[in-house]
C-alpha positions, 0 to 999 in steps of 0.5 A: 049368121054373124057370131055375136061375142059379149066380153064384160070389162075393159081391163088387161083381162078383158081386152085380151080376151075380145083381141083373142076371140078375134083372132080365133073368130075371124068375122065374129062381133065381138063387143067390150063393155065396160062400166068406167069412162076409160080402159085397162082396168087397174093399169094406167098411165099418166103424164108426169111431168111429161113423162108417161108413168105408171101408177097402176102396176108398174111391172111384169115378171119377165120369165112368165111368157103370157105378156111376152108372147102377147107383146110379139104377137102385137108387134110391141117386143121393141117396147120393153124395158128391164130395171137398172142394177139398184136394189132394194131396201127395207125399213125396219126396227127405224133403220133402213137396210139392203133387203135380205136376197135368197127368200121366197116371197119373205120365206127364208132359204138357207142362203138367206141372211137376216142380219141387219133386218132381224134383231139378233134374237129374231135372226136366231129364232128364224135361222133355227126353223130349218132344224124344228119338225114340221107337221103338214098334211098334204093337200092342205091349206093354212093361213100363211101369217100363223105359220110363218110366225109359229116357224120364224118368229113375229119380227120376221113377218112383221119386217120381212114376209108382210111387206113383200106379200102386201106389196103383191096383194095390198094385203095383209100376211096373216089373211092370206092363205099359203097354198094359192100365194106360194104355190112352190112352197105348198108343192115343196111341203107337199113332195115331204120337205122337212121344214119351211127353209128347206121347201124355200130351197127347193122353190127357189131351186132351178131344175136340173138342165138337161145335157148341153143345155144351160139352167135358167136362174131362180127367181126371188122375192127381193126382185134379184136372181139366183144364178143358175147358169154355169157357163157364164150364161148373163142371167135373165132380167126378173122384171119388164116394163114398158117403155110408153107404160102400159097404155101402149099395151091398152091401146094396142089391145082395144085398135079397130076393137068395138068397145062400149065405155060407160056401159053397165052390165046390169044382169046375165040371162040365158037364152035358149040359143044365147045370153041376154045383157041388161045394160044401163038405163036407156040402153036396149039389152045386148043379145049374144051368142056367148059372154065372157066375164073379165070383172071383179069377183064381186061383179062376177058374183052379182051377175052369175046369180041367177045363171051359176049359183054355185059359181056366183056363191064362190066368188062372193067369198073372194073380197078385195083390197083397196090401196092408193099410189101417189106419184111424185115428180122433183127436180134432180137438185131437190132430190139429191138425198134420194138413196140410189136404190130401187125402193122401200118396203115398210116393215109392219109397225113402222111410224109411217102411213106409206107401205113402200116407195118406188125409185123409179128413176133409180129403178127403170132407165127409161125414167131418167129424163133429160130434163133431169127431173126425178119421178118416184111412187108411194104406195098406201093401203092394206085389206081392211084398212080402208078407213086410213084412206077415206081422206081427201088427195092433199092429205094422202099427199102431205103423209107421203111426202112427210114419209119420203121426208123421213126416209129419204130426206127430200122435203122440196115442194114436188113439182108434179103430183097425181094420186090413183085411188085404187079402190078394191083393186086388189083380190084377196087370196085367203085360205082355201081360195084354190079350191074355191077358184076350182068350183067356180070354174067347174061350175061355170065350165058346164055352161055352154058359152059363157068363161071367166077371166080375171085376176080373182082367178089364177094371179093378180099379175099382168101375166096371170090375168093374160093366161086367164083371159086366153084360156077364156076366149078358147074356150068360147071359141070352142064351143061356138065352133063346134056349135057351127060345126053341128 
């Protein structure tokens, strides 16, 4: 008898997982329902000005293996890129500046330097940290906004840690919580370091290499590295892309795959021997051996109800972000103001609606054309502030060229433009979200057949959600094999 696979969503998550199961379970049928008319979930490339462009995330970190090992094994190692040597910057206090290196995530080391950044007064409260007892409990979990103001003053989150965190998760500092955003500093807190900049140093730090064996560099929050190598080792790029955007993962992922677009997943019951899909109307139920769920946690919440209340209770609890990316194309004469850097982050409080912009001719060499065009990105929107966005795509276009006009100086007509609304695209990781993670997928892994992926879980990166998705398709294959066995 044919084993029978469901997996709900068409994103990287999603489409990751049907390709694992189908590896694992050769013979199965496997079927990717997903509600939108495409695939890749909140990955997408466009065409911009003849130029596939990504306007989802742009990105992956390079030292996390999940989407290298996946790019090899699709025969796609020859795709990738790494960004060119611009840095980035930092717009605060009206002025624009190089952004500090040596944080974490915002998150001063004692390498760090905040002139230029900071007022002299903010440098002098943040630089004081290091020598101010800190009390923490281990194990715990606080808001990361309030600790970071109590330690290091307002100026240095309002101009440094929320723009760097609300890059990652269109979010805002202060509803985010520490232990699930910056696992290494909790870990470091949690092993007795004395203040924050010390537990800044230590996640900062490479381990130790053993005899004969180079140290790998340390990552930091600016996008550049640490060296950690003393033989003169070229250090690690941070950051790949790819060449063709990320549809060439997509369409790799979905080849010779059995996918369902415009296809609801309405309810979840299980069956004695199975689950029972309730799709849309006028399309007949799905029945499957096992279902992996690879959707937004409010999805995940609706469709769990009736199956893992404590599971469906959880993840109700996570809420998401909503944010905008508008990319624009130039020509390289009208552009010429462009400052050659990889891009900007907005201090909070700044007068402008955008909160960063990407160079992305200046960032990735794949995007210098030779039609000498010059393509960048703005991105809009934080959690909660979902109201600035409910307008229509000229004028999201209109403040961001305003914006670019003010902090570039490019005020030429563009001569392409695509806006991606990117609505609840991003889960928010509050305050106590590990151990809610951590009991719906206690709750979940008592019920034969049915996994979890996605990006509520463990990381809203590309790699994150890969590692999820593997782990779900082994689990199920698991259990449908050992149910075969029997």
């Amino acid at each position: 008898m044919t084993l029978r696979v469901a997996v709900v969503g068409g994103g990287i998550s999603g489409l990751t997982a049907a390709h694992r199961l189908r590896t694992l379970l050769p013979g199965a049928a496997v079927t990717v329902l997903e509600q939108r008319g495409r695939l890749g979930g909140v990955l997408r490339t466009v065409d911009l000005a003849g130029l596939p462009y990504d306007v989802g995330a742009e990105a992956f970190l390079w030292r996390r293996p999940e989407v290298r090992d996946l790019l090899d094994e699709l025969g796609l190692e020859g795709q990738v890129v790494h960004p060119a040597g611009a840095a980035p910057s930092a717009r605060a206090g009206g002025v624009t500046v190089p952004l500090p290196t040596g944080t974490l995530l915002g998150v001063p080391t004692s390498a760090t330097r905040l002139a230029g950044v900071l007022s002299p007064a903010g440098v002098a409260v943040a630089s004081a940290e290091r020598d101010r007892f800190l009390r923490w409990e281990e194990g715990g979990d606080v808001a990361l906004g309030p600790l970071l103001r109590r330690r290091f003053g307002d100026e240095l989150v309002d101009r440094l840690a929320d723009p760097l965190l609300g890059g990652v998760y269109a979010g805002q500092v202060d509803a985010l919580g520490l232990r699930a955003t910056m696992p290494a500093l909790a870990a470091a807190l949690d092993a007795g370091a004395p203040s924050l900049t010390a537990a800044a140093d230590r996640a900062t730090t490479p381990a130790p290499a053993s005899p004969g064996v180079h140290q790998r560099e340390s990552v930091t929050s600016a996008g550049r590295t640490t060296p950690g190598d003393q033989a003169g080792e070229k250090p690690e790029p941070v950051f790949g892309a790819l060449r063709g955007g990320y549809a060439t993962l997509v369409d790799a992922l979905a080849d010779g795959a059995d996918v369902r677009l415009s296809t609801t997943v309405r309810t979840l019951y299980r069956l004695a021997d199975g689950w029972r899909l309730g799709l849309g109307p006028g399309q007949d139920d799905l029945d499957v051996d096992a279902v992996v769920l690879a959707v937004p946690a409010p999805a995940a919440a609706r469709l769990l109800a009736d199956v893992v209340q404590t599971a469906a209770t959880a993840a109700g609890e996570i809420e998401l972000a909503s944010s905008v990316v508008v990319a624009l194309a130039y020509r390289a004469a009208d552009a010429a103001s462009l400052p050659v850097t990889s891009g900007v982050l907005v201090a909070t409080g700044e007068p402008v609606s955008i909160k960063a912009a990407t160079h992305s001719s200046r960032k990735w060499p794949h995007l210098v054309s030779a039609d000498g065009l010059v393509r960048l990105r703005t991105s809009l929107g934080r959690f909660r502030e979902e109201a600035t966005l409910q307008v229509d795509d000229a004028e999201l276009v209109a403040r961001s060229r305003a914006d670019l006009a003010a902090l570039t100086g490019i005020t030429a007509d563009p001569v392409a433009v695509h806006v991606q609304r990117w609505g609840g695209g991003l889960p928010q990781y509050a305050v106590g979200h590990v151990d809610r993670v951590r009991a719906i997928e206690d709750a979940v892994a008592a019920v034969p057949g049915l996994a979890l992926a996605g990006a509520a879980l463990h990381g809203v990166g590309v790699p994150a959600c890969v590692g999820t998705a593997r782990g779900a398709a082994e689990r199920i294959a698991s259990g449908l094999g050992a149910r075969t066995a029997g």
